[in-house]
N, CA, C and O of each residue as an XYZ file, in Angstrom:
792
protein
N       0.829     -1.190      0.000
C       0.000      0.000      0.000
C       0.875      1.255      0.000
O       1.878      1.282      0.714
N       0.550      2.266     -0.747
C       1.492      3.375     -0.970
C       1.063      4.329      0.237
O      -0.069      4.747      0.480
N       1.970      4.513      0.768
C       2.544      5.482      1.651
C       1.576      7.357      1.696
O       2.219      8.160      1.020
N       0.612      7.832      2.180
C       0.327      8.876      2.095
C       1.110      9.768      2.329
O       2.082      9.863      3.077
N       0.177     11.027      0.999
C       1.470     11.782      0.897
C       1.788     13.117      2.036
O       0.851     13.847      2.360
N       2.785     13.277      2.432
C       2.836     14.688      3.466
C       2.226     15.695      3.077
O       2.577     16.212      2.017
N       1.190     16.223      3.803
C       0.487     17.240      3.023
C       0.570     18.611      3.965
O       0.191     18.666      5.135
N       0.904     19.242      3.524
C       0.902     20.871      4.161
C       0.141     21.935      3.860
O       0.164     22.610      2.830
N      -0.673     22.073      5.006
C      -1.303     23.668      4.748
C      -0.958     24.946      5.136
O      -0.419     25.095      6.233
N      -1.160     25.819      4.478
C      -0.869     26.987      4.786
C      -1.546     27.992      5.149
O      -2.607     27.874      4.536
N      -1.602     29.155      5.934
C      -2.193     30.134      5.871
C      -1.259     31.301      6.267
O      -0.035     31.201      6.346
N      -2.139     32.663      6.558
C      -1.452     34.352      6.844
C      -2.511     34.375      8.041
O      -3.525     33.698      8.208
N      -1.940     35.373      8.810
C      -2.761     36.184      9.457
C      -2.289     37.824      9.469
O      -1.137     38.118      9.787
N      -3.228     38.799      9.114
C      -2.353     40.194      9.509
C      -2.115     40.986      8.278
O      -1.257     41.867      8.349
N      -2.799     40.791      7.068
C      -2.902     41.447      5.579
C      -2.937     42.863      6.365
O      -2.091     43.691      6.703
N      -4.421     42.715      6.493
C      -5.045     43.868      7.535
C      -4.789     45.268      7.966
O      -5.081     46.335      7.425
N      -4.265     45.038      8.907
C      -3.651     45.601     10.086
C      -2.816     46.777      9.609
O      -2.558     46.680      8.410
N      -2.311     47.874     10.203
C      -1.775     49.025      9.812
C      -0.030     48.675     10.437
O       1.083     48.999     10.023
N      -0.386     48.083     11.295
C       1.317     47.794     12.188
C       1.450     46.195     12.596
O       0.535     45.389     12.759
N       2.630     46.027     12.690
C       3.060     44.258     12.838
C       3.251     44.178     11.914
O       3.161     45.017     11.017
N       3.663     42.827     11.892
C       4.235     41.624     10.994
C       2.756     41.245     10.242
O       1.606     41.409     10.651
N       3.249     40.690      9.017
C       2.061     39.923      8.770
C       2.537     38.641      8.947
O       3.715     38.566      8.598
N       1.903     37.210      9.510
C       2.577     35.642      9.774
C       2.053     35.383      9.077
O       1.311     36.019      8.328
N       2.390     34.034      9.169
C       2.246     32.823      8.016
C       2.711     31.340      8.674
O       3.756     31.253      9.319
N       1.941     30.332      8.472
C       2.063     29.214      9.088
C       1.792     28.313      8.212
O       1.060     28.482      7.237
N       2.560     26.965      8.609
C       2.717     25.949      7.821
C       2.651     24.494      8.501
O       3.589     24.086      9.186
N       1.494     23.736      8.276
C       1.467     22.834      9.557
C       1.249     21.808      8.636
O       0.524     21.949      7.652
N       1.987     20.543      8.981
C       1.862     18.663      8.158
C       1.013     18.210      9.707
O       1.749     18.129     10.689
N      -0.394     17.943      9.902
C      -0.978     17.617     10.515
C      -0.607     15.629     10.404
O      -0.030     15.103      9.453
N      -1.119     14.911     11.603
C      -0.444     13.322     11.475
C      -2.539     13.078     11.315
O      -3.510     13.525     11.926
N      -2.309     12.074     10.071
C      -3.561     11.415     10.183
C      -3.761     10.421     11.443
O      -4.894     10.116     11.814
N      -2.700      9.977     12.023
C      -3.129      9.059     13.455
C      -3.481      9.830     14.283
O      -4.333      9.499     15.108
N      -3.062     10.743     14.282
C      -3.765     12.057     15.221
C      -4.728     13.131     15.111
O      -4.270     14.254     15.323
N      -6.242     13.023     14.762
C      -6.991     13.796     14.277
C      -7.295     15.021     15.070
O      -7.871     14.737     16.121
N      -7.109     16.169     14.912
C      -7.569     17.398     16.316
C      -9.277     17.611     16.178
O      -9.945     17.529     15.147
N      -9.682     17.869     17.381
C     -10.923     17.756     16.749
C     -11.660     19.334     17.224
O     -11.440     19.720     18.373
N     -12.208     19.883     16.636
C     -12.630     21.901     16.244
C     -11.792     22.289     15.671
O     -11.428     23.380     16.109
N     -11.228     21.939     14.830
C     -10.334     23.019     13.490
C     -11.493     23.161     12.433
O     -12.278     22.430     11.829
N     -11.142     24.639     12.547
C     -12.472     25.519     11.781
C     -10.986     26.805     11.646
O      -9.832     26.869     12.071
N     -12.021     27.763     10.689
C     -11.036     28.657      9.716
C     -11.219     29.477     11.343
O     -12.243     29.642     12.005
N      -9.689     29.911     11.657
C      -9.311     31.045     12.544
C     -10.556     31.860     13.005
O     -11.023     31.917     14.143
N     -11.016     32.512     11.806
C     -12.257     33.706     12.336
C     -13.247     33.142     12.362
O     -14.217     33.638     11.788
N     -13.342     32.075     12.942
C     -15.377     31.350     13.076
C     -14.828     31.119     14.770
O     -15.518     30.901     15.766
N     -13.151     31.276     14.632
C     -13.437     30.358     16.381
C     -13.167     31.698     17.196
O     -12.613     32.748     16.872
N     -13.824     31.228     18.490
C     -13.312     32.368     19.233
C     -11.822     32.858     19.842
O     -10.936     32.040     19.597
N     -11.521     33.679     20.359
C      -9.906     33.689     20.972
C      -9.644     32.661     21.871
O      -8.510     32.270     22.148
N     -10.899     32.126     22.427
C     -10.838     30.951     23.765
C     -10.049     30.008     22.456
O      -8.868     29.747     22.224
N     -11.256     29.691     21.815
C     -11.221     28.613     20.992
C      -9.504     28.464     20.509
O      -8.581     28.094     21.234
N      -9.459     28.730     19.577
C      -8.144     29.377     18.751
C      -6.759     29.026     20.162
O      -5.935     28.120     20.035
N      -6.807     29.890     21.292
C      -5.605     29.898     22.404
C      -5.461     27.997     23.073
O      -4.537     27.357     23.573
N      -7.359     27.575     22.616
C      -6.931     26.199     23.210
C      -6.417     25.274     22.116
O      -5.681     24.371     22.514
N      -6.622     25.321     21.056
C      -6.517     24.803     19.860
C      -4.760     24.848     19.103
O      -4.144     24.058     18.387
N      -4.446     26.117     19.674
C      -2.857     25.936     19.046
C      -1.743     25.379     19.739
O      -0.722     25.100     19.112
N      -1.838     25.170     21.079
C      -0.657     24.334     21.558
C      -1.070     22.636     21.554
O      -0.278     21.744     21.859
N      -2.503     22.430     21.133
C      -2.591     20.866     20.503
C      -1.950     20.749     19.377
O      -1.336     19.707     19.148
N      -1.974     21.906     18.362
C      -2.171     21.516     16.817
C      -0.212     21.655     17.220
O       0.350     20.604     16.914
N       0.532     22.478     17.671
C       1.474     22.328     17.984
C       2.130     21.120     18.425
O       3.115     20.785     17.767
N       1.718     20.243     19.605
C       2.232     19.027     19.875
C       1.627     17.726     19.214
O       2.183     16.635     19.344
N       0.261     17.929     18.377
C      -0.268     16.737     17.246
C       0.469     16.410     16.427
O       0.873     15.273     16.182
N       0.777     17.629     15.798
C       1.108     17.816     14.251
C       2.568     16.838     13.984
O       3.509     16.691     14.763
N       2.441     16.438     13.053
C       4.273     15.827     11.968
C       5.473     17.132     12.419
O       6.515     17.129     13.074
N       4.617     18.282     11.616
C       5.407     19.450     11.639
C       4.809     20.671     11.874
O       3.666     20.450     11.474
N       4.833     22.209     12.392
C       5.039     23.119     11.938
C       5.578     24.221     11.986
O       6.472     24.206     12.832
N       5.446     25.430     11.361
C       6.422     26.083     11.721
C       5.978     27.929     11.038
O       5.942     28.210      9.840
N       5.662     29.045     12.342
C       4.974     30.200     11.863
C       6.011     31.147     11.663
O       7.014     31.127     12.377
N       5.828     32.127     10.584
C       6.830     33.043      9.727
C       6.600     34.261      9.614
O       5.486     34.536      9.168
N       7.123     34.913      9.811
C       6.937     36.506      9.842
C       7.145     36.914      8.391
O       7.533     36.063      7.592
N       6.928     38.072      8.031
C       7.215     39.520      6.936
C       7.132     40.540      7.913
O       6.117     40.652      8.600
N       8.290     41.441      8.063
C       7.828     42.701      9.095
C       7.600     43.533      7.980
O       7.756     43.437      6.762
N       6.922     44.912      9.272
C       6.413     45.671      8.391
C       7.578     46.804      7.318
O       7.305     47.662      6.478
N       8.828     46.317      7.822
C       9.456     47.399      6.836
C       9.542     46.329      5.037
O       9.740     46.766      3.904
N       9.336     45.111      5.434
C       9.301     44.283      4.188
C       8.157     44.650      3.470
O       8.262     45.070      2.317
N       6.752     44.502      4.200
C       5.707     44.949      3.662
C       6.190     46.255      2.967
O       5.881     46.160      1.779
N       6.686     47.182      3.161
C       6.614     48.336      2.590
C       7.088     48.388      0.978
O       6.516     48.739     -0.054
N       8.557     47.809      1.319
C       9.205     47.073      0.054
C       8.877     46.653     -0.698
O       9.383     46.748     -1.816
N       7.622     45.833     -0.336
C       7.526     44.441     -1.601
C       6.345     44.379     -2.087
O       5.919     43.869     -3.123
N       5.537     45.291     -0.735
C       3.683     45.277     -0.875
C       3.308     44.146     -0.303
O       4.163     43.261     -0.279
N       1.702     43.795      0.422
C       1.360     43.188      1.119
C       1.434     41.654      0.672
O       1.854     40.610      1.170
N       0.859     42.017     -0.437
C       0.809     40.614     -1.491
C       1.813     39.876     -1.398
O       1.738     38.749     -0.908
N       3.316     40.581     -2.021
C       4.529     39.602     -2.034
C       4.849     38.801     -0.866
O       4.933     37.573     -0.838
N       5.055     39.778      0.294
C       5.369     40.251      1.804
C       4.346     38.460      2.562
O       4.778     37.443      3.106
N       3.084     38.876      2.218
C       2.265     37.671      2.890
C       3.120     36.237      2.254
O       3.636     35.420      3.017
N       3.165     36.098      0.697
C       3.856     35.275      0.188
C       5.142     34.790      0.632
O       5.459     33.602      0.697
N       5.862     35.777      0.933
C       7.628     35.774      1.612
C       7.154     35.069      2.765
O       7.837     34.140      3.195
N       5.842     35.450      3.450
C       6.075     34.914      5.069
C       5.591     33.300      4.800
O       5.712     32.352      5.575
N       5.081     33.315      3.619
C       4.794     31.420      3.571
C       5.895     31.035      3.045
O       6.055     29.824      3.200
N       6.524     31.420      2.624
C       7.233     30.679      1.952
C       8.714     30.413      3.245
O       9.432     29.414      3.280
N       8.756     30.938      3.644
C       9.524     31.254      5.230
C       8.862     30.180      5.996
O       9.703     29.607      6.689
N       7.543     29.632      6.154
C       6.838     29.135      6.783
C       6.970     27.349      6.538
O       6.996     26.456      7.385
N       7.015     27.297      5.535
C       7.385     26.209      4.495
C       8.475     25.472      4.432
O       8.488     24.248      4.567
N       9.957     26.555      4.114
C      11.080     25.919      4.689
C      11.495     25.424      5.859
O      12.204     24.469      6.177
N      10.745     26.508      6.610
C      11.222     26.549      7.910
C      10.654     24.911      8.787
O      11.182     24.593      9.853
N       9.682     24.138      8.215
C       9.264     22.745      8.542
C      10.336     21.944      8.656
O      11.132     21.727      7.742
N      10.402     21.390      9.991
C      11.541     20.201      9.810
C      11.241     18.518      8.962
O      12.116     17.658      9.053
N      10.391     18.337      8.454
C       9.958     17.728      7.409
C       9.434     18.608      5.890
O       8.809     19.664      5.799
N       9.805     17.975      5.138
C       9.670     18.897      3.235
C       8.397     18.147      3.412
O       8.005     17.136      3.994
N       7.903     19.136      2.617
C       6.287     18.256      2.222
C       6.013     17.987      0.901
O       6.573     18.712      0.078
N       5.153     16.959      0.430
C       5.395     16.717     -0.810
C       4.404     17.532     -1.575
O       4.464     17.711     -2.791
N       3.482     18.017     -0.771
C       2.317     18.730     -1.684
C       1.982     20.159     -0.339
O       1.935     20.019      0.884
N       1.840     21.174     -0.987
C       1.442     22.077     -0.316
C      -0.100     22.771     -0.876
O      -0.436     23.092     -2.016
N      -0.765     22.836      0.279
C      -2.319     23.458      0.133
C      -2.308     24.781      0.787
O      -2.268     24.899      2.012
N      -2.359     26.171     -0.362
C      -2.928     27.343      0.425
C      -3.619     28.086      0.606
O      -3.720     28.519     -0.542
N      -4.126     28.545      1.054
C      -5.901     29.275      1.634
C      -5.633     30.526      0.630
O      -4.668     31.275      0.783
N      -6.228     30.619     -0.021
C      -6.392     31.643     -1.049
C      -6.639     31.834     -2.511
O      -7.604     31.244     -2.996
N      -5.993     32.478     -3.167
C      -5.554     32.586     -4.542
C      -4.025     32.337     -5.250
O      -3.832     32.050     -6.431
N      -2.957     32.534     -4.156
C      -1.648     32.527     -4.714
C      -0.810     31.922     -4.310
O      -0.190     32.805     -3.718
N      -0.163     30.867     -4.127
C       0.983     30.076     -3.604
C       2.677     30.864     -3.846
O       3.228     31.434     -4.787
N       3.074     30.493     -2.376
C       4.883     30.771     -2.602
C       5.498     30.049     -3.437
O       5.054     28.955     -3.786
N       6.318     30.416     -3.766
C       7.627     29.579     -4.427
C       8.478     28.858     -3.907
O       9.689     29.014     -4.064
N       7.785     27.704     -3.009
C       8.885     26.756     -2.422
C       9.449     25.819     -3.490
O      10.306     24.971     -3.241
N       8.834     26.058     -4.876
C       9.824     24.489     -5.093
C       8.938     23.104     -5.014
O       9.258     22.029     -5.522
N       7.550     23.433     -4.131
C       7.189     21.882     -4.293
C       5.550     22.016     -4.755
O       4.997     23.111     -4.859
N       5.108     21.174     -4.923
C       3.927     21.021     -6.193
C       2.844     21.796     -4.904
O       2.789     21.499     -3.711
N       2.027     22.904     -5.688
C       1.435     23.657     -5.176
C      -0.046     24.089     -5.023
O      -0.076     25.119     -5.698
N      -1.318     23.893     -4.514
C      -2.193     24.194     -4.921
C      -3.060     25.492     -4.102
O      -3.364     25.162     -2.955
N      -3.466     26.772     -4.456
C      -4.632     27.688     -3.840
C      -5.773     27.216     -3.623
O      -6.353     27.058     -4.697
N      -6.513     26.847     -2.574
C      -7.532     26.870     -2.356
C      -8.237     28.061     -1.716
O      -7.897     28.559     -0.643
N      -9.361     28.516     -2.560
C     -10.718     29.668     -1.950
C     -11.112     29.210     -0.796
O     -11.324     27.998     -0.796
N     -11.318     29.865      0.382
C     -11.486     29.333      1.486
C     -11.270     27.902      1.944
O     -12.029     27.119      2.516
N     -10.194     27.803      1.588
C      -9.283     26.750      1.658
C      -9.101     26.598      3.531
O      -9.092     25.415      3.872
N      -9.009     27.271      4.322
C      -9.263     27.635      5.829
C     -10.441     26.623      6.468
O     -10.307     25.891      7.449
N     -11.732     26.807      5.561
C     -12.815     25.655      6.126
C     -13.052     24.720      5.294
O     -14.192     24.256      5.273
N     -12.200     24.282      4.537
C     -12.164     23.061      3.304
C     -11.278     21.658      4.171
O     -11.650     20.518      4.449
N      -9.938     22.417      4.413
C      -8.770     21.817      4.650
C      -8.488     21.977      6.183
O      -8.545     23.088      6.708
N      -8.212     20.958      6.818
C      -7.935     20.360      8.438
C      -6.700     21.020      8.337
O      -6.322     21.573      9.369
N      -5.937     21.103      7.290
C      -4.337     21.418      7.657
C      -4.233     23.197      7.386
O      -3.438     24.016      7.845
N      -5.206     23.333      6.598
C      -4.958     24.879      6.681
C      -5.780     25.450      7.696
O      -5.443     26.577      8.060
N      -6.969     24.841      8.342
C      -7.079     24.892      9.453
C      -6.275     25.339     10.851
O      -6.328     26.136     11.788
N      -5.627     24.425     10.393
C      -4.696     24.175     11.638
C      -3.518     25.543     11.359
O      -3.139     26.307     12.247
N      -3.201     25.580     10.284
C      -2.053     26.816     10.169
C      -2.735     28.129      9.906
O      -1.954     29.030      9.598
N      -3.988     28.444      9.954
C      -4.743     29.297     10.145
C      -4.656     29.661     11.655
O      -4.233     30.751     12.039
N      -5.145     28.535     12.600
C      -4.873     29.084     13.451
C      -3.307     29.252     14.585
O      -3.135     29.752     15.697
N      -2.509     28.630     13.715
C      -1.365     28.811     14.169
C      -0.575     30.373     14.183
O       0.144     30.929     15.012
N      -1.195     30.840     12.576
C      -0.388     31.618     11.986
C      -1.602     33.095     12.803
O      -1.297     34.256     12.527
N      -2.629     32.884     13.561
C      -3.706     34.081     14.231
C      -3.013     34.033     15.402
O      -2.469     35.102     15.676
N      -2.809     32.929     16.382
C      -1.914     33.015     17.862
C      -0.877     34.066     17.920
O      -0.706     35.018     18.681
N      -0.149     33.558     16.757
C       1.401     34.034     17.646
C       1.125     35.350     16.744
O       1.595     36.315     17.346
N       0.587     35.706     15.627
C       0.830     37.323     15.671
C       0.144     38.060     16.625
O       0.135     39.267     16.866
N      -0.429     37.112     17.125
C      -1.676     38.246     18.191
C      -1.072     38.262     19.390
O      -1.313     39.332     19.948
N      -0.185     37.334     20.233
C       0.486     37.443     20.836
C       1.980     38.308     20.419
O       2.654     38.708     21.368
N       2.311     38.493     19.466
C       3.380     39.880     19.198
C       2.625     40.838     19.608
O       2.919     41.479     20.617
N       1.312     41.133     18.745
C       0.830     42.738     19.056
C       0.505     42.953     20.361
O       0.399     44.166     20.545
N       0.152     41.868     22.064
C       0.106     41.825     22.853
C       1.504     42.650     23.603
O       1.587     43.707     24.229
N       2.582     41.545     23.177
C       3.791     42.432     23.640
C       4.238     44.217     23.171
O       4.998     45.011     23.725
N       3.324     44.359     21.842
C       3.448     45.643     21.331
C       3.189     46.699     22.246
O       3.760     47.706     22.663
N       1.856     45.947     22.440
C       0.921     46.747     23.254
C       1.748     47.154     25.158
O       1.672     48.169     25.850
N       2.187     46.320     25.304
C       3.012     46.347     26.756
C       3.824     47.282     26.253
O       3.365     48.267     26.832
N       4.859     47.758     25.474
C       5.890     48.735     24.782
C       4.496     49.833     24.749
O       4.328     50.529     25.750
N       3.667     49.943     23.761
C       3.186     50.994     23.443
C       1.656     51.341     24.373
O       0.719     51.880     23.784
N       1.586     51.099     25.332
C      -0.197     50.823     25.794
C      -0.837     51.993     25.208
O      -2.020     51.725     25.000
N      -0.557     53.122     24.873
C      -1.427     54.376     24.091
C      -1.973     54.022     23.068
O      -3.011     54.533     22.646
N      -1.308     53.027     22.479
C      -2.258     53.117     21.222
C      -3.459     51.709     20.630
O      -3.938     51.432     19.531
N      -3.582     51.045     22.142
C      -4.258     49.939     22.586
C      -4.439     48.636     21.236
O      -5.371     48.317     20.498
N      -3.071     48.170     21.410
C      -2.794     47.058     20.083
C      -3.479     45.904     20.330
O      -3.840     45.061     19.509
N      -3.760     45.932     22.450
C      -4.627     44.319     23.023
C      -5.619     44.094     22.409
O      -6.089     42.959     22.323
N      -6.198     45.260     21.790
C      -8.129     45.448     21.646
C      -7.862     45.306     19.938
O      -7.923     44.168     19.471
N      -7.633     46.201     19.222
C      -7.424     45.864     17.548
C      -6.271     45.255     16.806
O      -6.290     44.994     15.603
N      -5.151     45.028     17.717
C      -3.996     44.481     17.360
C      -3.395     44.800     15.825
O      -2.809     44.143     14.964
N      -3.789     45.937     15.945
C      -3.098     47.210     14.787
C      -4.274     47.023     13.627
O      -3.848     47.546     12.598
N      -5.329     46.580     13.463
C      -6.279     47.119     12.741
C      -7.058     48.260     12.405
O      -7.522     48.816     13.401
N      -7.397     48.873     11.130
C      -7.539     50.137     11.302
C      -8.839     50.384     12.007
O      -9.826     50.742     11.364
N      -8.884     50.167     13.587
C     -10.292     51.185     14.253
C     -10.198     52.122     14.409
O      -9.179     52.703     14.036
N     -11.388     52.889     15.157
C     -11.512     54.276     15.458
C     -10.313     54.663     16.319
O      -9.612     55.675     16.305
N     -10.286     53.633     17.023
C      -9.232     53.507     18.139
C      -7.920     54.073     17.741
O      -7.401     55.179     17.889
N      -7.458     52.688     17.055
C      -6.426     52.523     16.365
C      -5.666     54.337     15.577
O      -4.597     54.934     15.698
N      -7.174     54.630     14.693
C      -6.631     55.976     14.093
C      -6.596     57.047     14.533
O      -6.084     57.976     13.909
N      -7.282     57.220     16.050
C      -7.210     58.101     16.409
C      -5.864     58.390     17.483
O      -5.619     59.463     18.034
N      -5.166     57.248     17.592
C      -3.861     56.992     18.457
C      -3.118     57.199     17.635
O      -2.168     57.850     18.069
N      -3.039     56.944     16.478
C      -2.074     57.623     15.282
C      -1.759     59.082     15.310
O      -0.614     59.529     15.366
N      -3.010     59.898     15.262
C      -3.351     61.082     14.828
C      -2.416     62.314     16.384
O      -1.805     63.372     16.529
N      -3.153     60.678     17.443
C      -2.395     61.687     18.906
C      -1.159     61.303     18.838
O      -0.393     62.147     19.303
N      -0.546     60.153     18.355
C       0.760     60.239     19.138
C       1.877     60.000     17.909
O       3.062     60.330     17.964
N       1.332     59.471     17.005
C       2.344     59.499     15.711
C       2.321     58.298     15.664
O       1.686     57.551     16.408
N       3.388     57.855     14.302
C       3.245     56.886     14.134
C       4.831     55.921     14.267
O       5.951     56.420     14.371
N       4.465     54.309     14.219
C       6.113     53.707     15.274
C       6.486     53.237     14.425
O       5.946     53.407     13.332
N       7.677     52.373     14.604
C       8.501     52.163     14.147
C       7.727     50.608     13.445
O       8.075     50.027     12.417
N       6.828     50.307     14.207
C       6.150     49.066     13.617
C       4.911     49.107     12.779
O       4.399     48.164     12.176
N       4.417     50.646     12.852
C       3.828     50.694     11.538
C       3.681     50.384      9.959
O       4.768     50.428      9.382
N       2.987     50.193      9.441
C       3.385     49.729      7.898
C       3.143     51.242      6.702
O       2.126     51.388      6.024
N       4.176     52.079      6.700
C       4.063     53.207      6.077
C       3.378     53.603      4.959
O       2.806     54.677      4.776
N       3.575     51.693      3.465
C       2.838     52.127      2.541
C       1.320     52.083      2.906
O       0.482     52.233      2.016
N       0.943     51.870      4.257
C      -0.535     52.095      4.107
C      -1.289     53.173      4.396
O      -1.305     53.597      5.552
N      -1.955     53.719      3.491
C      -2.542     54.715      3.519
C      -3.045     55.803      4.652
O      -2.940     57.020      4.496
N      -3.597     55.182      5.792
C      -3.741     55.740      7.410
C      -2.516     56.332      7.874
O      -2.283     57.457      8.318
N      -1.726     55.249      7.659
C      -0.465     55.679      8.505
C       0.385     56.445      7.368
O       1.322     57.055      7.883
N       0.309     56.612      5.717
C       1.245     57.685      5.603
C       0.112     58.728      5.197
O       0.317     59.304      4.129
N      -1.110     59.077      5.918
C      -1.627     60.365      5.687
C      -1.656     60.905      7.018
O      -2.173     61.974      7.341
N      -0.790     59.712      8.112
C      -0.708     60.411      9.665
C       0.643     60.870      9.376
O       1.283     61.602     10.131
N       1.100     60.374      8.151
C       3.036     61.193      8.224
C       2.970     61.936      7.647
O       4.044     62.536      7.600
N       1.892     62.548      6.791
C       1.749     63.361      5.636
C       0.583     64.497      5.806
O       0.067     65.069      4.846
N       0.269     64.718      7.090
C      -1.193     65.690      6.631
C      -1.528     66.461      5.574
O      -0.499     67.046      5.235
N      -2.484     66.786      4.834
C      -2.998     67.367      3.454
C      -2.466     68.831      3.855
O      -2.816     69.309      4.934
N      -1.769     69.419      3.137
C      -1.714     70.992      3.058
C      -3.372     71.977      2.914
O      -3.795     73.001      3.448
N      -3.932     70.978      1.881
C      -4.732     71.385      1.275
C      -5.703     72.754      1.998
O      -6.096     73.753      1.395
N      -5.942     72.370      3.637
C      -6.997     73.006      4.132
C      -5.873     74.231      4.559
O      -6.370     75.331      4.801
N      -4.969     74.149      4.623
C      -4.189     75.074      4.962
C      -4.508     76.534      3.614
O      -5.043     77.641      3.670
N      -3.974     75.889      2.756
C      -4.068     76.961      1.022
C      -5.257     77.046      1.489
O      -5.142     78.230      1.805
N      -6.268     76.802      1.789
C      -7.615     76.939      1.560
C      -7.779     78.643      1.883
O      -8.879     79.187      1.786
């Protein structure tokens, strides 16, 4: 009987967001070991999700979550940047996988046979699983952000653009972990002259 093949899913967390990293996770789930509530990241709750990733962590064959910071994002644009962090995510597995599955439209360039899946997150157990791998640990960065920065309350939107979020921009400027090409944050580095000439 032939041998099943290692299968890896992928996901991002953190397109989004005005500041942080965007992650990326890459998990070879073990069929002898089935987890059981893997659902796409945003259906579960934070309970859900915080109990769910140190199983999918000690279940799993392999995995392994990847950053893009935000000065890469700036560089490369979100698109590439999310891509760089899978593909970071991918190598970084201490097992190669023979087939990779990723939640979306666009696959990295690892090198090994590749497929996008459209909500590929509630299709696939393994992108499941690196869905919610790859939501933990950036949300736990913007946690520690938030301890460095508490003004601009990263615990509550974890750098998403809220009211919150933009109006902490506007008071206190913007950091070093901001993502500049995005629009909020370079019209908080840039105010309009405009009303001024007016």
């Amino acid at each position: 009987m032939q041998a099943s093949l290692l299968i890896c899913g992928v996901d991002e967390a953190g397109r989004g967001p005005l500041a942080g990293p965007v992650s990326a996770a890459a998990v070879i789930l073990d069929p002898a070991r089935p987890i059981a509530g893997l659902a796409d990241s945003k259906k579960l709750s934070e309970k859900q999700r915080d109990r769910l990733a140190p199983i999918i962590r000690e279940q799993a064959l392999a995995w392994c979550v990847a950053y893009a910071e935000p000065h890469e994002i700036d560089e490369i644009n979100i698109l590439q940047a999310t891509l760089l962090a899978m593909k970071r995510a991918v190598e970084g597995l201490s097992l190669r996988p023979q087939q990779v599955l990723v939640d979306g439209l666009y696959c990295p360039d690892t090198g090994i046979p590749s497929e996008a899946i459209v909500k590929g997150d509630s299709k696939v157990e393994a992108i499941s699983a690196a869905s919610i791998l790859a939501k933990t640990a950036r949300d736990e960065i913007m946690l520690q952000m938030h301890e460095r920065y508490p003004q601009y309350g990263f615990d509550a939107h974890k750098g998403y653009p809220t009211a919150v979020h933009l109006a902490a921009l506007r008071a206190h400027g913007v950091l070093d972990i901001h993502r500049l090409s995005f629009k909020p944050v370079r019209e908080s580095i840039a105010p309009t002259t405009q009303e001024k000439a007016c």
